[in-house]
C-alpha positions as CSV (number, residue, x, y, z in Angstrom):
1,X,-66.1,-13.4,24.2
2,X,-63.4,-11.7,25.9
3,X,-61.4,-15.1,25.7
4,X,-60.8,-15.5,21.8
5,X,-60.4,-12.0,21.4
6,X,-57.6,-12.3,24.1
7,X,-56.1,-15.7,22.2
8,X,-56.4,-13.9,18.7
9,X,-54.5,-10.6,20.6
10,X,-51.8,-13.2,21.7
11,X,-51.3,-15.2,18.2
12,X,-51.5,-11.8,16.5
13,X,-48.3,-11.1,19.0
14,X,-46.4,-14.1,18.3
15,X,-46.8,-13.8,14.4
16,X,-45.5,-10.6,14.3
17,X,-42.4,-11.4,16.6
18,X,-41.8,-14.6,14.4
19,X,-42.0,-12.5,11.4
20,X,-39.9,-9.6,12.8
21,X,-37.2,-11.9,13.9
22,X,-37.1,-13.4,10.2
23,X,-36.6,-10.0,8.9
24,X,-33.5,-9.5,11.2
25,X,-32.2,-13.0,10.2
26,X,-32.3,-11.8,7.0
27,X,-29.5,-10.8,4.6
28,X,-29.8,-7.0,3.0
29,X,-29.4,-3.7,4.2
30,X,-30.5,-2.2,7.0
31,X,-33.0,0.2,5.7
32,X,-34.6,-3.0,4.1
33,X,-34.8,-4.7,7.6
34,X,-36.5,-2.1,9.0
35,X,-39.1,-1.3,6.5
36,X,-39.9,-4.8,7.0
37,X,-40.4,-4.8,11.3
38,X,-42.7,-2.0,10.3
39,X,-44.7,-3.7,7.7
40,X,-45.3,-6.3,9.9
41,X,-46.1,-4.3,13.0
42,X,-48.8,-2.5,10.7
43,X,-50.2,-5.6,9.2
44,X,-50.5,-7.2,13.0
45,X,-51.3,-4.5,15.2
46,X,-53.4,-1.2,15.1
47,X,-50.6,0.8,14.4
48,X,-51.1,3.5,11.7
49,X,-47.8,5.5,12.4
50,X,-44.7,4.0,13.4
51,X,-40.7,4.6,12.6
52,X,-37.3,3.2,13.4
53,X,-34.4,5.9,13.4
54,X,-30.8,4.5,14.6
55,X,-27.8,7.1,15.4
56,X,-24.7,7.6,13.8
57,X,-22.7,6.9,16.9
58,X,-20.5,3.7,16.8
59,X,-20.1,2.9,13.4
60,X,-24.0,2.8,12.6
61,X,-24.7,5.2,9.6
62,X,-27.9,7.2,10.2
63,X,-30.9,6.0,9.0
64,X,-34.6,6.0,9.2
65,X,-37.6,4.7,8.3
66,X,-41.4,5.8,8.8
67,X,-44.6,4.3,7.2
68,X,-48.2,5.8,7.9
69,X,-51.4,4.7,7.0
70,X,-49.9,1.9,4.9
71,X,-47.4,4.1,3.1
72,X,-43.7,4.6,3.2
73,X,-42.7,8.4,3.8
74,X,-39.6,9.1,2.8
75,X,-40.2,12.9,3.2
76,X,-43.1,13.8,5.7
77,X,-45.8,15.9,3.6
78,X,-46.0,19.8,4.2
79,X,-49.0,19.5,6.7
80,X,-47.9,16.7,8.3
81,X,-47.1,18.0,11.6
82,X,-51.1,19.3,11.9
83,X,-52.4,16.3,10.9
84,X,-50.1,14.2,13.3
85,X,-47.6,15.5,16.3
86,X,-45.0,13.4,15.7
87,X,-43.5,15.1,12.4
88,X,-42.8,18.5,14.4
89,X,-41.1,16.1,17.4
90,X,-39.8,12.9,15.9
91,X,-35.8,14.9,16.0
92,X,-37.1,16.0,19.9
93,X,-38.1,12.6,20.8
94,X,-35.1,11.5,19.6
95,X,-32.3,13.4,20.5
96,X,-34.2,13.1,24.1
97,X,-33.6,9.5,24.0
98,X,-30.1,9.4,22.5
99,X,-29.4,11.3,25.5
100,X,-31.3,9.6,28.6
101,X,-32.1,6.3,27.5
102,X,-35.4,6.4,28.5
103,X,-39.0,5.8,26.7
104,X,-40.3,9.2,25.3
105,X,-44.2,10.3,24.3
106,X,-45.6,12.5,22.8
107,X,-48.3,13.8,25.1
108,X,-51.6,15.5,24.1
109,X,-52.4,18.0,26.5
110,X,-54.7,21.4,26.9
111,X,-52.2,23.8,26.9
112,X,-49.7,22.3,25.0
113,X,-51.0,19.7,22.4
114,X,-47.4,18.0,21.7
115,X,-45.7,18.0,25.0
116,X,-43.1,15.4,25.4
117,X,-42.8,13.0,28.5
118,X,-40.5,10.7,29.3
119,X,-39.9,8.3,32.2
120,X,-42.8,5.8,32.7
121,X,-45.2,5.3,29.8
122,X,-47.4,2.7,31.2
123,X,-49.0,5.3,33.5
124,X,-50.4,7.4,30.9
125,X,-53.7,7.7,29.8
126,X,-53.8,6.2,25.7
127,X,-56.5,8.8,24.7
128,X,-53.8,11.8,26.1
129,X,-50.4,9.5,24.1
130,X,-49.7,10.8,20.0
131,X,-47.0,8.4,19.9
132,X,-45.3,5.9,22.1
133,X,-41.0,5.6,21.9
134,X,-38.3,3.6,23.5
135,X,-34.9,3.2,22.9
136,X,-33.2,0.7,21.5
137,X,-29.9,-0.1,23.7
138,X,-27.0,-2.3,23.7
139,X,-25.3,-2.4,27.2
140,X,-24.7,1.2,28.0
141,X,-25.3,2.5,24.5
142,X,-28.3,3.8,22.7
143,X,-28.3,2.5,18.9
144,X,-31.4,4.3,18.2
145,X,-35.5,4.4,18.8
146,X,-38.8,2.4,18.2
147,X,-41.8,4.2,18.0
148,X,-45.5,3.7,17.2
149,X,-49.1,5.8,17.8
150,X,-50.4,2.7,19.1
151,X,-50.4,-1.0,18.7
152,X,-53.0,-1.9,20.3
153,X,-56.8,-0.6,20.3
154,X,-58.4,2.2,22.6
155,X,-59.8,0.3,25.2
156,X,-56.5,-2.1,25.6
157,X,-54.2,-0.1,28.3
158,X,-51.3,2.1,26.7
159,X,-49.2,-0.7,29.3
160,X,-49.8,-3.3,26.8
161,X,-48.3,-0.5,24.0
162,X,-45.2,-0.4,26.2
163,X,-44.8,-4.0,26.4
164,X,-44.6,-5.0,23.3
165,X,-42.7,-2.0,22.0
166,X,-39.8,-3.1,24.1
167,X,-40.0,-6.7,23.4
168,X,-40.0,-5.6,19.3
169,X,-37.2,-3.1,20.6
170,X,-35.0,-5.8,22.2
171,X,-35.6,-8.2,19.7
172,X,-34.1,-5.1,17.3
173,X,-31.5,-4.0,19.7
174,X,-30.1,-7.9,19.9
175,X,-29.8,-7.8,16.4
176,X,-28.2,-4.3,15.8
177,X,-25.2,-5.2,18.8
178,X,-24.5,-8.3,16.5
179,X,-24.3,-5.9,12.9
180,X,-22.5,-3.2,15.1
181,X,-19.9,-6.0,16.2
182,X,-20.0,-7.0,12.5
183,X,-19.2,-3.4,11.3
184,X,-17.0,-2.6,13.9
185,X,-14.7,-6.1,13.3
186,X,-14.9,-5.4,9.6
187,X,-13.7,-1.7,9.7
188,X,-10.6,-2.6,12.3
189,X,-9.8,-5.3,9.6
190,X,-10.4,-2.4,6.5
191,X,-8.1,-0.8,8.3
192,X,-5.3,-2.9,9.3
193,X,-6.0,-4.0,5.5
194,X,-4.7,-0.2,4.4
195,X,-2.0,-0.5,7.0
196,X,-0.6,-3.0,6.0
197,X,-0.6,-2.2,2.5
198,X,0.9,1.2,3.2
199,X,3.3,-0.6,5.1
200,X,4.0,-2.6,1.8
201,X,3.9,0.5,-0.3
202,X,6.7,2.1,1.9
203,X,8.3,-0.9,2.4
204,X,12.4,-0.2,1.3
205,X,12.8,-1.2,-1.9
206,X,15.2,1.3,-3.2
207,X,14.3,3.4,-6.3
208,X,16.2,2.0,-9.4
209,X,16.6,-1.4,-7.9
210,X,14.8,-3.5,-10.0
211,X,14.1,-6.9,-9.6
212,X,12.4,-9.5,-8.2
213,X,15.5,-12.0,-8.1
214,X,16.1,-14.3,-5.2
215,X,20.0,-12.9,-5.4
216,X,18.3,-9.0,-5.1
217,X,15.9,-9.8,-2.5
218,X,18.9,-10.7,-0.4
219,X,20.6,-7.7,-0.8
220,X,17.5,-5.9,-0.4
221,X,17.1,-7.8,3.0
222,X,20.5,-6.7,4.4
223,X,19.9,-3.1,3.4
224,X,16.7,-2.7,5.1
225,X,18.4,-4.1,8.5
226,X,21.3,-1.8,7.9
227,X,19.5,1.3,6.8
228,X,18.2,2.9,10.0
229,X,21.2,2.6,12.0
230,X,24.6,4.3,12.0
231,X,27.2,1.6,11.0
232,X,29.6,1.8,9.0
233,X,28.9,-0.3,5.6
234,X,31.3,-1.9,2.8
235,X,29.4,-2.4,-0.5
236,X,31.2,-4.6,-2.4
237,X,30.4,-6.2,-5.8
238,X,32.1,-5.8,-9.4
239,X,31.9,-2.4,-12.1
240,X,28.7,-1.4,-12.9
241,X,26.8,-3.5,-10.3
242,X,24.8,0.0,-8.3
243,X,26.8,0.3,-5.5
244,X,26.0,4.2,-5.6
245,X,22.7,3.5,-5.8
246,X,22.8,0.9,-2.7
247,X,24.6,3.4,-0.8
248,X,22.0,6.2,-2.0
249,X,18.7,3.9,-0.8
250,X,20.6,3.2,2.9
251,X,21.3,6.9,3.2
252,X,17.5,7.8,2.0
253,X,15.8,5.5,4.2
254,X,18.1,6.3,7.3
255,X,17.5,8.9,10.1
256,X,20.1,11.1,8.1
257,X,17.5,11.2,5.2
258,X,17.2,14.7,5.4
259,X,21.0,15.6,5.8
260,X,23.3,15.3,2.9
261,X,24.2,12.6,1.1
262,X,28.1,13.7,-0.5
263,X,30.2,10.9,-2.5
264,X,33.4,11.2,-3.9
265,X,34.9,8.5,-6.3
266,X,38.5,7.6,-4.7
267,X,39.8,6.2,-8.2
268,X,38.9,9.3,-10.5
269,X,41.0,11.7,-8.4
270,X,45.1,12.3,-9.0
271,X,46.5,11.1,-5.6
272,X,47.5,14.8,-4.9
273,X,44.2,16.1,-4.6
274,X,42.3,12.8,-2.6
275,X,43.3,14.5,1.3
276,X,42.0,17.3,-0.2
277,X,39.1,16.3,-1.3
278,X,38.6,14.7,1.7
279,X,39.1,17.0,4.5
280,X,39.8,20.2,2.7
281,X,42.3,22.8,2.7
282,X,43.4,26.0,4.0
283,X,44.5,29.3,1.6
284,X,48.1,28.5,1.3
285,X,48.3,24.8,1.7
286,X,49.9,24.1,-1.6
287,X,50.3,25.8,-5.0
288,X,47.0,26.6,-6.4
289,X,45.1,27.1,-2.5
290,X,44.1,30.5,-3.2
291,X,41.5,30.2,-0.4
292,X,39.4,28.0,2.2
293,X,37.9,24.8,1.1
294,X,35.9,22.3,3.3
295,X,36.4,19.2,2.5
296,X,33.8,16.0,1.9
297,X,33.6,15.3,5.3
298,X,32.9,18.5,6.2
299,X,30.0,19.0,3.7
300,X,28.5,15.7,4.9
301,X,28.6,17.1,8.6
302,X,24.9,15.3,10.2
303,X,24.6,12.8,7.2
304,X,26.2,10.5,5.0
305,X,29.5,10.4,3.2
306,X,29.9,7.7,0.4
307,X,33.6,6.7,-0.9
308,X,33.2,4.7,-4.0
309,X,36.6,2.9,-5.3
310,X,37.9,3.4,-0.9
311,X,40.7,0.2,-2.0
312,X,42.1,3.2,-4.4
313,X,43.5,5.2,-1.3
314,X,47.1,5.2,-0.8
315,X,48.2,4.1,2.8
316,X,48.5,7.7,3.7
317,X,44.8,8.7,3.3
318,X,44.7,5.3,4.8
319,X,45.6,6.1,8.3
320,X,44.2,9.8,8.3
321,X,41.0,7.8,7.2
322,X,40.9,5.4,9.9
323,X,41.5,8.6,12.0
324,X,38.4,10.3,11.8
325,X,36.7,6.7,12.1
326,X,38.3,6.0,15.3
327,X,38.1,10.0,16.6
328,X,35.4,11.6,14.5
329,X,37.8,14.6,13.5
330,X,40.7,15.7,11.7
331,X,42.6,18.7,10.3
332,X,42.2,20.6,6.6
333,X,45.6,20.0,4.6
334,X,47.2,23.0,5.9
335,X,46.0,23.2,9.1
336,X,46.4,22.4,12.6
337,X,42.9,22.8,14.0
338,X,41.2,19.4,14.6
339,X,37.5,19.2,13.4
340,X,34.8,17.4,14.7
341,X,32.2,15.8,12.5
342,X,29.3,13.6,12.8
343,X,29.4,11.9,9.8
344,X,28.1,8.1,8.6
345,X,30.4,6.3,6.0
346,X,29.7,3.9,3.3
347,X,32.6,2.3,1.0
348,X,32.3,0.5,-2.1
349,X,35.2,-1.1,-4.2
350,X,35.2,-3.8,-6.6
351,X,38.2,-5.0,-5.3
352,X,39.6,-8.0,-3.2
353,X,40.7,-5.9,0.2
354,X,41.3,-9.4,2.0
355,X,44.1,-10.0,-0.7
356,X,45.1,-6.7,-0.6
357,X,45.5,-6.8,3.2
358,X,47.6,-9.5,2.7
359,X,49.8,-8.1,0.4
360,X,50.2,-4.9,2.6
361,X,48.3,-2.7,0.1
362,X,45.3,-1.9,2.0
363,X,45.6,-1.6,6.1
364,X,44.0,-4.5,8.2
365,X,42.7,-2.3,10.8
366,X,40.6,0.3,8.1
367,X,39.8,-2.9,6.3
368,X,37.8,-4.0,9.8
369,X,37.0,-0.8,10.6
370,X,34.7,-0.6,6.9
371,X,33.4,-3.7,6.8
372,X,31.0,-3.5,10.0
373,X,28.4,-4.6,7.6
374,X,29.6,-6.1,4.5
375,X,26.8,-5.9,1.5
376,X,28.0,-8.2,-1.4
377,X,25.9,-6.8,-5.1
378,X,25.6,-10.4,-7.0
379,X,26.7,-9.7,-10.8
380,X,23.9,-9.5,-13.6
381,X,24.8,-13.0,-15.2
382,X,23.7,-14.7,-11.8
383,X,20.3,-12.6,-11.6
384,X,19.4,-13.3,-15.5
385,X,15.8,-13.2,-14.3
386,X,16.2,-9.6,-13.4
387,X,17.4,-9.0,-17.0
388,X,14.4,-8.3,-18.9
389,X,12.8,-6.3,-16.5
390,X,15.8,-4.1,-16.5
391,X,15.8,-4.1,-20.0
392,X,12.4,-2.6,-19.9
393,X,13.0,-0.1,-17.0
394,X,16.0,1.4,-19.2
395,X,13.7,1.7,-22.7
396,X,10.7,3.2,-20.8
397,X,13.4,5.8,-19.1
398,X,15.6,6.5,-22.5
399,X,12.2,6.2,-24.4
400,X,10.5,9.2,-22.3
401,X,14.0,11.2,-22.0
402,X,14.3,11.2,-26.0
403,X,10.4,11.1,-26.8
404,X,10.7,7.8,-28.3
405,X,7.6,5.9,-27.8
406,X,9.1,2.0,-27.1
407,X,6.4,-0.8,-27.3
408,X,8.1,-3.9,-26.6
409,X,11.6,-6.0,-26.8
410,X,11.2,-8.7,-29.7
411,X,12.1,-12.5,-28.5
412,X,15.1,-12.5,-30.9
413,X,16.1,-9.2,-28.5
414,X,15.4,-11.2,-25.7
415,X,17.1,-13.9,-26.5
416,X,20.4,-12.6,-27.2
417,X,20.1,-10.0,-23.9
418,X,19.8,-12.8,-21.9
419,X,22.5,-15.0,-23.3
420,X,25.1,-12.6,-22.6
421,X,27.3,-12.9,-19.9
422,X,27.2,-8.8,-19.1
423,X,30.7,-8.3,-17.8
424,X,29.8,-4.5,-17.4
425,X,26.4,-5.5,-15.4
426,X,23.7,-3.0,-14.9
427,X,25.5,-0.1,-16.4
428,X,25.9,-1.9,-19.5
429,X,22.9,-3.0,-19.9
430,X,21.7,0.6,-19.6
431,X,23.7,1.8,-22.1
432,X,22.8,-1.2,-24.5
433,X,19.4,-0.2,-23.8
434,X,19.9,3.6,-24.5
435,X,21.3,3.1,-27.9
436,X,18.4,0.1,-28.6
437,X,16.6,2.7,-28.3
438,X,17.6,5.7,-30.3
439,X,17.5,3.0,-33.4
440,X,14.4,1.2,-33.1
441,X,12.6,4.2,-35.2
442,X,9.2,4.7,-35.4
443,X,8.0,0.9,-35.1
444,X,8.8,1.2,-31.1
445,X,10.0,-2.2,-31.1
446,X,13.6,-3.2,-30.1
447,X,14.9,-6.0,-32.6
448,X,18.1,-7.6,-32.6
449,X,19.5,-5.8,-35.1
450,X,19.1,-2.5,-32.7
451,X,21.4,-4.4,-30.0
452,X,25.7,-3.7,-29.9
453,X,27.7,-6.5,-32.3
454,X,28.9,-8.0,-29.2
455,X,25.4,-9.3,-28.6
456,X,24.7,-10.0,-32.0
457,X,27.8,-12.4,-32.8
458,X,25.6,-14.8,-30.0
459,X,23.3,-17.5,-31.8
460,X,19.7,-15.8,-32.1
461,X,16.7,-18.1,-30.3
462,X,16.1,-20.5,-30.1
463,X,19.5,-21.8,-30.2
464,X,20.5,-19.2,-27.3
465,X,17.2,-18.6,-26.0
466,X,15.7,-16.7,-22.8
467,X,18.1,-18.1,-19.9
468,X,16.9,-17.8,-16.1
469,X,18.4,-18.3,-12.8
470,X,21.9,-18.5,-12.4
471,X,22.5,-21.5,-14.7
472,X,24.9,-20.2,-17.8
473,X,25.4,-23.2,-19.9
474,X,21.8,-23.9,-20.7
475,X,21.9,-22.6,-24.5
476,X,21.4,-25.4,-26.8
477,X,19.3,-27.4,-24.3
478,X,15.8,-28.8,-24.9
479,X,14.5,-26.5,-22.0
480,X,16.1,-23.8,-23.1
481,X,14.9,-24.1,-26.8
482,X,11.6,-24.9,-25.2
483,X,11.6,-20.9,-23.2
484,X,12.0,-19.6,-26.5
485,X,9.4,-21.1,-27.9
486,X,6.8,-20.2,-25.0
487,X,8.1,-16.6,-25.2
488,X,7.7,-16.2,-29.2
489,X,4.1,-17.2,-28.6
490,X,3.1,-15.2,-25.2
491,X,4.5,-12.5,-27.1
492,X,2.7,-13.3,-30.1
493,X,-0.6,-13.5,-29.1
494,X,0.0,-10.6,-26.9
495,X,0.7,-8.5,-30.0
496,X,-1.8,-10.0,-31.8
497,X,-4.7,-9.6,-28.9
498,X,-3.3,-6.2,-28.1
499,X,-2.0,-6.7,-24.5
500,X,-5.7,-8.2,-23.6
501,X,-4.1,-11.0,-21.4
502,X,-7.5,-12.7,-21.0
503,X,-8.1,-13.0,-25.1
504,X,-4.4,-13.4,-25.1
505,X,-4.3,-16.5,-22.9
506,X,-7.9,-17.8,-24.4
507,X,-6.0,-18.1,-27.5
508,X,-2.6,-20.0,-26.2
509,X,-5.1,-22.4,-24.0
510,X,-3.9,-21.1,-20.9
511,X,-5.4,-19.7,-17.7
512,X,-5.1,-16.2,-17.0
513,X,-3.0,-16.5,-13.8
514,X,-0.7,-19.0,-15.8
515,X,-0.5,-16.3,-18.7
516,X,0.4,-13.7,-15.9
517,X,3.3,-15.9,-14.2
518,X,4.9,-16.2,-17.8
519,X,4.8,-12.6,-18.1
520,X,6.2,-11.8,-15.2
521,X,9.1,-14.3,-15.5
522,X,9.9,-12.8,-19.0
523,X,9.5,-9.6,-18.2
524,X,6.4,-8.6,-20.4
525,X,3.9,-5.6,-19.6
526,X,0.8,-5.8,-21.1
527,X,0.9,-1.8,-21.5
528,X,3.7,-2.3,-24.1
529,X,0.9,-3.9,-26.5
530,X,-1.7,-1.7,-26.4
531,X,-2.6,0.8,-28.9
532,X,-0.1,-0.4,-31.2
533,X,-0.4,1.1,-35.3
């Protein structure tokens, strides 16, 4: 008889393997895997209490599961620890194995009825074991522990317990080191995930700069490279084009960042008062010097010094300029002292110094001394995509600095600010925008009527309709005419959907990712369509 029951013993085994190696194969959490290994080793073996509990050491949450007598405990019962050892020793038995690696019982005994031992299990008696445990390892580390009262019967030897704890346990510890690689691969790539992307959110892009432009993006390009260094830079580019502001994002995002940033604007000074200005004076210099005064270089000591209009300087300021580029000092008007300064420069001017070298106005050698790095601002007629959004970025600002509460830019608007040629650039555009906005009145939306004369004498769309790239003779054409169109109906439906872009491009027959790239070449916000009276 001893045979079948021996055979049964043996299928008994290799069902409940089979089954616990399904539940590892399967998809779910953890805690759900686990429940499972010891549903099975209930149903297939004698044992009436068993748990799982895994540590919170590399990358594994802590969790654990226990089931008794057929039932899940999620909290042991007051009592427990009298009716059964392991409740008052399961953290014990654990923490003993986190920290040696080796099996663990819990040992009934005269004098103490819940001693622990560890070391070799298979030498103990079964009628002196409570509760059998070994650890569940991957190479050097211990993920957790496996422990059961029993699996087999009383008169089987507590060996057999042993052995087929740690096969169950090896079985669970294979799968665990292939989560743990899992969790561990998925958290370095979480992370290099929010690296990245606070690399992207810090990325220079200058504040004011707006734009998505191929023409901007350049110029973007060339004022990361030059940012963190100390060369000397020439912005060049016509009125109104933000040189200040280039020079302000090169000086923000360079290693002088928290030194000062000092500018002076060569062309809106009499010529008397530009050395001054400059390098400063001493009490007595000239009429009027009633005292000290440092000068701009002198203020910008450890940072950055900008000189807008610099192709405004008379050759005099000329040479004392190239002066303190070659030597890094000078003397106050007035003075004889020579002054050492560490001090980056930027220039700007809308001018053409090559022709003024030529023609002896401007010196050759400051002219090469500036232009280390040459930065070249396109004009606003050939980024005409980077209109609109502009145009927005200037209503939101004057709309929040006068409370005005500006909802969107009508295609007629649109039309006409993109058609125009902008001689003024940026800065007229801002000041269009400004007054757009102080007359638009309580509708909050910007019609043509709201924009300068100069605009409106243009043909309205769709005869001069939304323009983009660089191309300025497109009014009148069939693509053009057919821009207008699309943007009177995105705009449309927008309004009419209120800035839902999924009902929005449901209703225009679109997808939604089609409906977003129209919006983002025209310059639309969704935002400016919600809530609308």
């Amino acid at each position: 008889m001893s045979a079948p029951v021996h055979i049964r013993n043996e299928t008994n085994e290799l069902r409940l393997l089979f089954e616990v190696c399904q539940a590892l194969e399967a998809t779910g959490d953890l805690g759900s895997q686990m429940e499972s290994i010891l549903e099975f080793m209930a149903s297939h073996t004698a044992m009436l209490w068993g748990g799982i509990t895994l540590s919170a050491k590399d990358g594994i949450a802590q969790k654990g599961a226990a089931w008794r007598d057929g039932s899940w405990l999620s909290k042991l019962p007051p009592g427990f620890a009298e009716e059964h050892p392991v409740a008052a020793h399961r953290e014990a038995m654990a923490g003993m194995i986190m920290a040696t690696g080796l099996p663990v019982a819990v040992q009934y005994e005269a004098a103490n009825p819940t001693a622990l031992h560890r070391g070799n299990l298979r030498t103990l008696s079964k009628e002196d074991v409570a509760l059998f445990s070994v650890p569940l390892t991957h190479g050097d580390a211990v993920l957790g522990a496996l422990f059961a009262d029993r699996l087999f019967a009383d008169s089987v030897a507590a060996e057999e317990d042993v052995r087929l704890l740690h096969v169950i346990a090896s079985l669970v510890s294979q799968a665990l080191a292939v989560r743990l690689e899992f969790e561990q691969r998925h958290s370095a790539v979480v992370e290099e995930n929010r690296r990245l992307q606070a690399l992207l959110h810090d990325q220079f892009h200058p504040v004011g700069m707006v734009g998505n432009s191929a023409a901007l993006q350049a110029v973007i390009r060339e004022l990361t490279q030059v940012a963190d260094s100390n060369a000397t830079v020439l912005i060049r580019g016509e009125s109104g084009t933000g040189k200040e502001l280039a020079a302000s994002a090169i000086h923000a995002n360079s290693s002088r960042a928290g030194k000062p940033f000092v500018r002076l604007n060569c062309a809106a000074l009499p010529e008397g008062l530009v050395e001054s200005e400059l390098f400063g004076h001493e009490r007595g210099a000239f009429t009027g010097a009633t005292g000290l005064r440092k000068g701009r270089f002198e203020m910008a000591h450890g940072g950055t010094l900008f000189l807008d209009e610099v192709g405004d300087l008379t050759p005099l300021t000329q040479a004392k300029l190239l002066r303190v580029l070659q030597e890094k000092e000078f003397e106050r008007v007035g003075g004889g002292a020579a002054i050492r300064v560490d001090v980056r420069l930027i220039a700007a001017t809308n001018r053409d110094l090559e022709q003024m070298v030529a023609e002896g106005a401007f010196r050759q050698d400051l002219y090469y001394r500036l232009s280390v790095f040459p930065i070249l601002l396109p004009p606003l007629r050939k980024r005409r995509e980077d209109i609109m959004p502009l145009a927005t970025h200037f209503a939101e600002k004057y709309g929040q600095e006068n409370s005005r509460v500006v909802r969107r830019i009508s295609p007629e608007a649109t039309a006409l600010l993109t058609a125009y040629p902008w001689p003024g650039n940026i800065r007229e555009l801002e000041n269009v925008m400004e007054r757009a906005v102080l007359l638009c009145g309580p509708s909050g939306v910007i019609e043509a009527s709201h924009l300068p004369p100069a605009l409106q004498g243009l043909e309205t769309a769709p005869s001069a309709p939304f323009m983009t790239g660089g191309d300025e003779d497109r009014a009148g054409t069939l693509d053009a005419a057919m821009e207008a169109l699309e943007l009177r109906m995105i705009t449309d439906a927008l309004e009419d959907c209120k800035g839902n872009m999924v009902k929005a491009a449901a209703r225009l027959g679109i997808t939604e990712r089609i409906m977003g790239l129209r919006m983002k070449k025209y310059g639309l916000s969704f935002k400016k369509f919600r809530n609308r009276e």
